[in-house]
C-alpha positions in Angstrom: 0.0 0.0 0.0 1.3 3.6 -0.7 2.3 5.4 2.4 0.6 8.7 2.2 3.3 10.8 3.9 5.9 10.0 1.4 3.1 11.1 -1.3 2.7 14.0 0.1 6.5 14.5 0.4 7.1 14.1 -2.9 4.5 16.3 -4.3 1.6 13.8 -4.8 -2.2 15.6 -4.6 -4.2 13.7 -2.3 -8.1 13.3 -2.2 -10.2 15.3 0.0 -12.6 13.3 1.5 -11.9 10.2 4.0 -11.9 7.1 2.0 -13.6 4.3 4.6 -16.6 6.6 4.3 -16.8 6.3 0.5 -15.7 2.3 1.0 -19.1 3.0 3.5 -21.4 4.4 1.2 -20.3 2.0 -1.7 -21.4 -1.0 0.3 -24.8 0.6 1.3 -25.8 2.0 -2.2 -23.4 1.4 -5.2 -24.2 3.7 -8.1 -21.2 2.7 -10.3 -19.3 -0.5 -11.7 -16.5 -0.6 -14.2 -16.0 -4.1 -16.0 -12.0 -3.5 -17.2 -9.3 -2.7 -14.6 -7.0 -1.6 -17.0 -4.7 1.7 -17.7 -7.6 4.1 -19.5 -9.9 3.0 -16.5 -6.8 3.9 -13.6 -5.8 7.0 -16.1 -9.2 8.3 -17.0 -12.5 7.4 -15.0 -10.8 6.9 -11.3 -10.1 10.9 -12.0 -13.5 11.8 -13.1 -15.2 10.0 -10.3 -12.2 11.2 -7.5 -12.5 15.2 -8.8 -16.7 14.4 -7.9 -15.9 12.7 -4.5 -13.7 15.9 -3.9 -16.2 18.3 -4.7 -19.0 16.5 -3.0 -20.9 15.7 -5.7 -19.9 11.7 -5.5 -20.7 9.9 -2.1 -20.0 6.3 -3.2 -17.1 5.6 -5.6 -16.6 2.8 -8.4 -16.8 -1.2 -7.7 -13.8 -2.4 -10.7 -14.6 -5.7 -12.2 -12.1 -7.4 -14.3 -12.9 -10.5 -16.4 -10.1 -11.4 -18.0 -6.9 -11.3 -16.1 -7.2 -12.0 -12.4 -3.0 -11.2 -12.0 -4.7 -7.6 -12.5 -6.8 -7.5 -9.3 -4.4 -9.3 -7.4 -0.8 -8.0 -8.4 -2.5 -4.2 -8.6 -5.4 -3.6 -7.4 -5.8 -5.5 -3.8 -2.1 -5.2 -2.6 -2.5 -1.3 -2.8 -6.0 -1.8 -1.2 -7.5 -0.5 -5.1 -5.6 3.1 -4.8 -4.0 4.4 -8.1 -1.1 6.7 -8.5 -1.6 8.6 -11.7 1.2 10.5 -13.2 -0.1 13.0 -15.9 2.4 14.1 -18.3 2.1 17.6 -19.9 3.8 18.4 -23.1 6.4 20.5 -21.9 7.4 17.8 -19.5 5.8 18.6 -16.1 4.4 15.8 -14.5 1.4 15.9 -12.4 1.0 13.5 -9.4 -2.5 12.6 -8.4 -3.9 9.6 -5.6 -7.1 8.2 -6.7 -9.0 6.5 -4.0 -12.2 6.3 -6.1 -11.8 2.8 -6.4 -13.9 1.3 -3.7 -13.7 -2.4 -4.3 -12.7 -4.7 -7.2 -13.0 -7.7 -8.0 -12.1 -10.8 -10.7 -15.7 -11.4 -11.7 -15.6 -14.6 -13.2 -17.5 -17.9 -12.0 -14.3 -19.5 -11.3 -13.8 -17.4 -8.4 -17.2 -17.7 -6.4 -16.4 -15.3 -3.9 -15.8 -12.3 -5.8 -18.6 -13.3 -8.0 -21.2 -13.9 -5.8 -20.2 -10.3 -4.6 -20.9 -8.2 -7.7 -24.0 -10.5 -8.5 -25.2 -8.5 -5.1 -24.7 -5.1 -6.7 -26.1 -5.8 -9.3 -29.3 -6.7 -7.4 -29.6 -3.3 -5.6 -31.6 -1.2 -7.2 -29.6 1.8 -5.8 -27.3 0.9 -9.1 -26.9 3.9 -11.8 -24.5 3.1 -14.3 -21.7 0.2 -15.6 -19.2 2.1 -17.9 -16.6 -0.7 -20.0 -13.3 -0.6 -21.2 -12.3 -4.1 -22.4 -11.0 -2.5 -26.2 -13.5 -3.2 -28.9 -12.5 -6.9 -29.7 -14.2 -7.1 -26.4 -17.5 -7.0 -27.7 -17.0 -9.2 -30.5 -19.1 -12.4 -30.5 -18.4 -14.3 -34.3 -15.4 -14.5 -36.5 -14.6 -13.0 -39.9 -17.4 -15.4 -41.1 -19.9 -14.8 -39.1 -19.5 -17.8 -36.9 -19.8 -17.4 -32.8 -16.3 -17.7 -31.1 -15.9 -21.1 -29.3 -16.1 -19.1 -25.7 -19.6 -17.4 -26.6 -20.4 -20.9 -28.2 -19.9 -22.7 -25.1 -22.0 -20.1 -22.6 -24.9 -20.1 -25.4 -25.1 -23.7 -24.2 -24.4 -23.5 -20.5 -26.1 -20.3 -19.9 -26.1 -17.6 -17.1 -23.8 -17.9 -14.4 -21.5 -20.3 -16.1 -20.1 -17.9 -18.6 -16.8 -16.8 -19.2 -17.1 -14.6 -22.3 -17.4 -10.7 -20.8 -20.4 -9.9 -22.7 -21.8 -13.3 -21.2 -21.2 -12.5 -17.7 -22.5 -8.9 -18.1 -25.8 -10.8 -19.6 -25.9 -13.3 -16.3 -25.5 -10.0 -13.9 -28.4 -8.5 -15.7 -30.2 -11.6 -15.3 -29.8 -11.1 -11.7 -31.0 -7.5 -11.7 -34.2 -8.6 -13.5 -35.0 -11.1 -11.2 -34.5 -8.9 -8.1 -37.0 -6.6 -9.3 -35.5 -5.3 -13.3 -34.7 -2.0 -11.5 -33.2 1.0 -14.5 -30.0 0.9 -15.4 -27.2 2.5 -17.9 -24.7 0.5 -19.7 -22.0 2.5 -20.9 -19.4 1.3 -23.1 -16.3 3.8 -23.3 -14.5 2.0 -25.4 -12.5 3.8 -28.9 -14.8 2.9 -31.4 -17.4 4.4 -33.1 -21.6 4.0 -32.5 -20.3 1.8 -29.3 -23.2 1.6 -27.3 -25.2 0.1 -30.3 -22.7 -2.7 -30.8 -22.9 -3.5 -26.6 -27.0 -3.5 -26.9 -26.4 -5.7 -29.7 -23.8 -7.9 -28.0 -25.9 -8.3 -25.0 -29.2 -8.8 -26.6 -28.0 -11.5 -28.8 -27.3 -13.7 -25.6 -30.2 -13.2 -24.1 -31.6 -13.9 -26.9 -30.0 -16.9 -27.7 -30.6 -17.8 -24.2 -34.4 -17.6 -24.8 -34.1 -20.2 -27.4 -32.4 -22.3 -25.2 -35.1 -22.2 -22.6 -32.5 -20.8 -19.5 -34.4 -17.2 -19.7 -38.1 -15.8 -20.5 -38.7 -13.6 -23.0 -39.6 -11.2 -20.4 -36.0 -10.7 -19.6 -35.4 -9.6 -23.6 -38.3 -7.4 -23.2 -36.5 -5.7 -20.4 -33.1 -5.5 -21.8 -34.7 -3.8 -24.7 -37.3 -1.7 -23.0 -35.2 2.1 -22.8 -36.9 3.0 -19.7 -35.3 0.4 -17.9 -32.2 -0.3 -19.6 -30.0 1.9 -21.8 -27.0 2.0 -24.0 -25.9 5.2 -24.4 -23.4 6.1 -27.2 -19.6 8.1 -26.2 -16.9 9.3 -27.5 -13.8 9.0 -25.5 -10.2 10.3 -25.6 -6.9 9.9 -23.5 -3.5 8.5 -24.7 -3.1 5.8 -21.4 0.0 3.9 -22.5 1.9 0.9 -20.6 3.7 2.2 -17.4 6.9 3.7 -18.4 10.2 3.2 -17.0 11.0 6.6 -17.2 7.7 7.5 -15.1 8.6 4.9 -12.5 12.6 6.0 -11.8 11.3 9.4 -11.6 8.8 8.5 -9.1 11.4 6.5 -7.5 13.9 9.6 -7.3 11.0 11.4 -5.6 11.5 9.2 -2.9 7.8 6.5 -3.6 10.1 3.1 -3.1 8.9 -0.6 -3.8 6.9 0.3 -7.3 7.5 -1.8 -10.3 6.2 -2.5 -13.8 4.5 -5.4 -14.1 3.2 -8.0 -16.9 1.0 -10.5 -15.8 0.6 -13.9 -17.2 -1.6 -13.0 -19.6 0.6 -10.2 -20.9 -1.2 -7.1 -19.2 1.2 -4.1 -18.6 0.5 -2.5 -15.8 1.6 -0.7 -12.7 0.5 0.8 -9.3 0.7 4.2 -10.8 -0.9 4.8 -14.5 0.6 7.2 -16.4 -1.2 9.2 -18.9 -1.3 12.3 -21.3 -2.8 15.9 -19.8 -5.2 16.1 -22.8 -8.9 14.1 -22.5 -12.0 13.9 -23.9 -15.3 12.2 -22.2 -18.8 12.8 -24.0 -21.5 10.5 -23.3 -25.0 10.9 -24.2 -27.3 12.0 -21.3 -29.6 8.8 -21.0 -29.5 7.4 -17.4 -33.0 5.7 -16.5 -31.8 5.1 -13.2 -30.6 8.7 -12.9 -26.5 9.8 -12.5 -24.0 11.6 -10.5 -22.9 14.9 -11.9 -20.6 13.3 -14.3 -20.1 16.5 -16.1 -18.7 18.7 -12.4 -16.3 15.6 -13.4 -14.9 17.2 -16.8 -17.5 14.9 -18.9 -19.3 16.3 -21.5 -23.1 15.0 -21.0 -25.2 15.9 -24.8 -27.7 13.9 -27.0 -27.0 10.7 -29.3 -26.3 13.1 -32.3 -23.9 15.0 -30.9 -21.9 11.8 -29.7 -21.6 10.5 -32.7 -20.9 13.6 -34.4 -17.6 13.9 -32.0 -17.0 10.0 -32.1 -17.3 9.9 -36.0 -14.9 12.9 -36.1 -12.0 11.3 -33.7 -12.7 8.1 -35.0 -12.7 7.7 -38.4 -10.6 11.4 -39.4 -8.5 13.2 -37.0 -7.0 10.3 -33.9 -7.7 7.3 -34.7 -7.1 6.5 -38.5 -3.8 8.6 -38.0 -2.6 6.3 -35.3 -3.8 3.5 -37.1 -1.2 4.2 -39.7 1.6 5.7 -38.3 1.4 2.4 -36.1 1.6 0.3 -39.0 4.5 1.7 -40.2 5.9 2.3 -37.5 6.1 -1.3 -36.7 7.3 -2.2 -40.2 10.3 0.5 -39.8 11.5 -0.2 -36.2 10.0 2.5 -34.2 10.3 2.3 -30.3 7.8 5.2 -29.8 4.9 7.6 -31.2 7.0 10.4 -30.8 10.3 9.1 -32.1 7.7 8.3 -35.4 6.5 11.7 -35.2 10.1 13.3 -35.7 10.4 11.1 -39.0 9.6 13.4 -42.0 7.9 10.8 -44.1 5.7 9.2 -41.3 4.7 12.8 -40.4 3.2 13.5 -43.5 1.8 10.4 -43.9 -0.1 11.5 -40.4 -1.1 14.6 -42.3 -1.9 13.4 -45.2 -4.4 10.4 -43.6 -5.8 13.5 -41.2 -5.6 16.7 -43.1 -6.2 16.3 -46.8 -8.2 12.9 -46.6 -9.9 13.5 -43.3 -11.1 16.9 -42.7 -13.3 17.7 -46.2 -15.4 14.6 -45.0 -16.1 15.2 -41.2 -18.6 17.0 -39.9 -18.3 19.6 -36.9 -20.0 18.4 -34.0 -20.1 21.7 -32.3 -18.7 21.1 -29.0 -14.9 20.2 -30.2 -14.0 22.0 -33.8 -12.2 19.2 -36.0 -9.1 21.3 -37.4 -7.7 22.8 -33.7 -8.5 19.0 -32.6 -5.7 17.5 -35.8 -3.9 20.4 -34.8 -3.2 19.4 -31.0 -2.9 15.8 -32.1 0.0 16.7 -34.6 1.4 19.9 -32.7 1.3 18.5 -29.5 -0.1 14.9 -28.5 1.7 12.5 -30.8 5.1 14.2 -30.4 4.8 14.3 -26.6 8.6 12.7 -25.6 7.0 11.5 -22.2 4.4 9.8 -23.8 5.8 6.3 -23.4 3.5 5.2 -26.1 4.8 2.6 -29.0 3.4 1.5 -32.4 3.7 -1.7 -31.5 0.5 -1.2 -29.0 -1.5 0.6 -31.1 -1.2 -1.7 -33.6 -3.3 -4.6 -31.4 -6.1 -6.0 -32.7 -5.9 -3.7 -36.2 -7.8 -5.9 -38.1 -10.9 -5.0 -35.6 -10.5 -1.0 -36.4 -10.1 -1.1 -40.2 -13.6 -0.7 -40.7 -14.3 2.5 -38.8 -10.9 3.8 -38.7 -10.6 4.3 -42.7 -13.9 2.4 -44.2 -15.8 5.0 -42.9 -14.1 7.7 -45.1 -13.8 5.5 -47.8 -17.6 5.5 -47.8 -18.1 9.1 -47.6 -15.1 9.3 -51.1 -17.3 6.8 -52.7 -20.9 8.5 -52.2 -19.3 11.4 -53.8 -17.7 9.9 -56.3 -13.9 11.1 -55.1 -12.7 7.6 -54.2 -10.2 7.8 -56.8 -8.5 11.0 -54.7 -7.6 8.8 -52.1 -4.0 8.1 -51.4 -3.0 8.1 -47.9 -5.5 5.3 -46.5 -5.0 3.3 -49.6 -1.3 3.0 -48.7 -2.1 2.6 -44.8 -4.2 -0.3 -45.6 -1.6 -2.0 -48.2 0.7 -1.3 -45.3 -1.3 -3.4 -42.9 -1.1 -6.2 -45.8 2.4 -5.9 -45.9 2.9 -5.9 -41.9 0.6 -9.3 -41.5 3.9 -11.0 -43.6 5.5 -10.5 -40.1 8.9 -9.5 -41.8 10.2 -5.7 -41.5 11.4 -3.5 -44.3 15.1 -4.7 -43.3 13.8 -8.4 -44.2 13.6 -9.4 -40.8 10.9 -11.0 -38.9 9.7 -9.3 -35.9 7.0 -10.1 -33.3 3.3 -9.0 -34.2 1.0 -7.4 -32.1 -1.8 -9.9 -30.6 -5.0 -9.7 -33.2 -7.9 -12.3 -32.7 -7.2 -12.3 -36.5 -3.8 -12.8 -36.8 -3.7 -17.0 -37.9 -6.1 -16.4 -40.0 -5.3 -13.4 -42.0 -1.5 -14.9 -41.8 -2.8 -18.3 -43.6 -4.3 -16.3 -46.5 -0.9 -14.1 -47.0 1.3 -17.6 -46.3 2.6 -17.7 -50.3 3.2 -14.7 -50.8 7.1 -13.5 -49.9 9.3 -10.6 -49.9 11.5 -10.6 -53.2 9.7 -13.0 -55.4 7.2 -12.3 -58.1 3.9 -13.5 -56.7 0.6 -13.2 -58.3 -0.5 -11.6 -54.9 -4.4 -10.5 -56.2 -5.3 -14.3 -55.8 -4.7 -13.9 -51.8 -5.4 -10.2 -50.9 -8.3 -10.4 -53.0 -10.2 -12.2 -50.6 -9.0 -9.9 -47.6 -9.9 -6.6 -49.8 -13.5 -7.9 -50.4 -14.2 -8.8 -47.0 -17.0 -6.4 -45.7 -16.6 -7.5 -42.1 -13.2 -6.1 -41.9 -13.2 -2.5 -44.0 -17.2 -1.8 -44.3 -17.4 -2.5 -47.9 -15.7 -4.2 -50.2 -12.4 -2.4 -51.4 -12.4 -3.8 -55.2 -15.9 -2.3 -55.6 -14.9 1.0 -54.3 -12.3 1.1 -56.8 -9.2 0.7 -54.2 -8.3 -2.6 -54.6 -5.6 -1.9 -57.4 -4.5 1.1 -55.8 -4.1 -1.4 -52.6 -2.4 -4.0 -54.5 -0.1 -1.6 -56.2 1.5 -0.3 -52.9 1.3 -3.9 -51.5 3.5 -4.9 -54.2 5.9 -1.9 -54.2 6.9 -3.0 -50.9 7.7 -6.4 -51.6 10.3 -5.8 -53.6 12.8 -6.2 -50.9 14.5 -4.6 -48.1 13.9 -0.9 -48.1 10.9 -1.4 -50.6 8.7 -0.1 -47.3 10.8 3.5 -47.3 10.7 4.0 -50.3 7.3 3.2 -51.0 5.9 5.3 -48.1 8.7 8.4 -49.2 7.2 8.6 -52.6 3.6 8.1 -51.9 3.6 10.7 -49.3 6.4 13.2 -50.8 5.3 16.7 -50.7 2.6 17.0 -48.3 
């Protein structure tokens, strides 16, 4: 546990309000659980809800479930009795200390560990219960593969029902089972998780167990008709933003120097990075649209931006698809391929920087529409001026570039779709390159001919088999296996040959298989002069 003088020595800003009584009032009327213990919770929603306990407007604080890696909860969360040290790291390299005792309890919710189970089956049950948020990244809420197949877990829980699942989205499903029973008091489910339209995909997630459990006889309609009835339960949409990398070294020998002894990094078991401090970026974004059935705290005295559907989506659709998240898309991709160690190392690389303009700037912006409450061209400006380049940003490409084939169709589909409806396909350069890139980093070899480590992708063996023949250096007829890929409307939206991209795609594809340095020069000449 973190001994609070020596955080106050060494500059740390400690909470205001005692934190048995918020343990207190947790236990007597939760209002909020979050199912991921990872860095963007620890980073991001421990602030919001410790700046509300501060200020008074927060009595309870947040009950942390985690459903995949236990090592989590009990290498993290319970030896530092669920405090969080979070270092914030401003651009001109101040860093900004904070304790978070928000967390009031967490828990590995998963059958195989009855205890804590049985515990936040109880919360759920009390009707006092306002709101679940969810950040378990968006691969999270995937229940099929590429073709439309369910995944062996979600498989197996269809079968065996509630309160033998293991898939996340099953275990949610079982909870809510429990809250139906006890009386189907309201509820908000919040997923704020990076992808666009969010809470549509969890109400679809969730409603297709239930549903599937119907089928199977283990739950009554009645319990669909409640899931989908938006009095009681809702799903409302957000758009969320904070760089949350792994722990850094550099963070922890400078917290170290400051005199906070017997902190490490850690990577559990299951290959979680994590830390008892999360360090993060000073930039952040929250909005969530204002639909609680089971009424809220004053999220928004909490920095969140509270607005209707439209708006949210406006804002997501904006970060998501044109000025974040396609540009870290490719510049991870790349940046992989070339042997980058960091964002901002990437960012200091003339070609890879223009690439980030060109995918943001000239190919974003004329599509996106202003949602009004953030105005697109200051928010590519701050991205490019001063996020990505951030030297105390411990963020690599290598992270970002988990789970890729899960974000192609937002991150660049999206825009691809808004090119095609106006018949300006044929103007885009930047994503078509991004995406051949992506082809070329499945081959697992770098632009020095080298293999190199992939980041995880539920994907990856699958995608890899269709790209097996093809090698770097010999004259392949490579449209016979990236065909298939490019067509695939589960993983860009639409189909890329119909758009018109798929030569364009195949073109850059093959330019870089030509052999080491193929990659540089590829990326130098497409993106020369922006």
């Amino acid at each position: 546990m973190f001994d609070l003088k020596v955080l106050h020595a060494a500059g740390v800003q400690l909470p205001k309000k005692d934190k048995n009584e918020v343990i207190k009032n947790t236990k007597k009327e939760p209002r909020w659980v979050h199912f991921g213990g990872g860095n963007l919770y620890r980073a991001f929603h421990a602030e919001v809800a410790q700046t509300l306990i501060d200020q008074g407007f927060l009595e309870s604080g947040i009950i942390v479930c985690e459903t995949f890696d236990e090592e989590v909860i009990d290498q993290v969360y319970t030896p530092y009795q669920q405090d969080i040290l979070e270092v914030i790291m401003h651009e001109k390299g101040r860093f900004e200390q904070k304790l978070l005792q928000s967390t009031a309890a967490s828990y590995f919710c998963h059958p195989s560990r009855e205890e804590s189970y049985q515990a936040v089956r109880e919360v759920f049950q009390n009707k006092a219960l306002q709101m679940v948020t969810v950040t378990i990244t968006e691969k999270g809420y995937g229940l099929t593969t590429s073709t439309g197949a369910y995944l062996k877990s979600v498989e197996q829980d269809i079968i065996a029902g509630p309160h033998e699942a293991t898939n996340t989205m099953s275990i949610l499903v079982s909870l809510l089972w429990d809250r139906f029973q006890a009386g189907a008091a309201p509820l908000a489910l919040i997923s704020t998780d990076n992808f666009s339209q969010n809470g549509q995909r969890f109400q679809r997630a969730i409603l297709t167990i239930a549903q599937e459990w119907v089928a199977k006889g283990r739950v009554p309609q009645a319990f669909v008709a409640y899931l989908s009835d938006k009095e009681k339960i809702s799903f409302p949409w957000s758009m969320i933003d904070r760089i949350t990398p792994n722990p850094s070294q550099v963070v922890l020998d400078q917290l170290t120097q400051a005199g906070i002894e017997g902190l490490s990094l850690i990577r559990t078991s299951k290959g979680t990075n994590i830390a008892p401090f999360a360090n993060t970026e000073a930039t952040h974004y929250l909005v969530i649209e204002d639909d609680f059935p089971n009424g809220r705290p004053e999220l928004a005295k909490g920095g969140v931006i509270l607005t209707s559907r439209e708006v949210v989506d406006k804002a997501d659709v904006m970060k998501v698809t044109t000025c974040l998240n396609p540009l870290h898309t490719a510049m991870s991709i790349f940046g992989c391929l070339l042997g980058f160690q960091t964002i901002a190392e990437e960012m200091a690389d003339q070609d890879i920087s223009r690439l980030v303009k060109g995918v943001g700037y000239i190919e974003g912006l004329p599509v996106v529409e202003d949602p009004g409450i953030i105005q697109p061209k200051a928010f590519i400006d701050e991205v490019i001026g001063l996020r990505l380049p951030n030297p105390l940003i411990p963020d690599t490409p290598q992270r970002i570039a988990t789970d890729t084939s899960q974000k192609m169709a937002i991150r660049f589909g999206e825009t691809i779709k808004k090119y095609l409806k106006n018949d300006r396909v044929d103007e885009l350069h930047f994503i078509p390159l991004a995406i051949a890139g992506w082809l070329r980093y499945l081959l697992g070899i770098d632009d020095q001919g080298q293999f190199f480590k992939l980041s995880p992708d539920p994907l990856l063996p699958e995608l890899q088999s269709q790209l097996a023949p093809i090698k770097l250096g010999e004259t392949t007829d490579t449209a016979a296996y990236i065909q298939p890929i490019l067509s695939n409307e589960t993983l860009f939206g639409l189909d890329l040959h119909k758009a018109g991209l798929g030569e364009k795609v195949q073109g850059y594809f093959e330019q870089m298989l030509i052999g080491p340095g193929a990659i540089r020069q590829t990326l130098h000449e497409t993106v020369g002069g922006v």
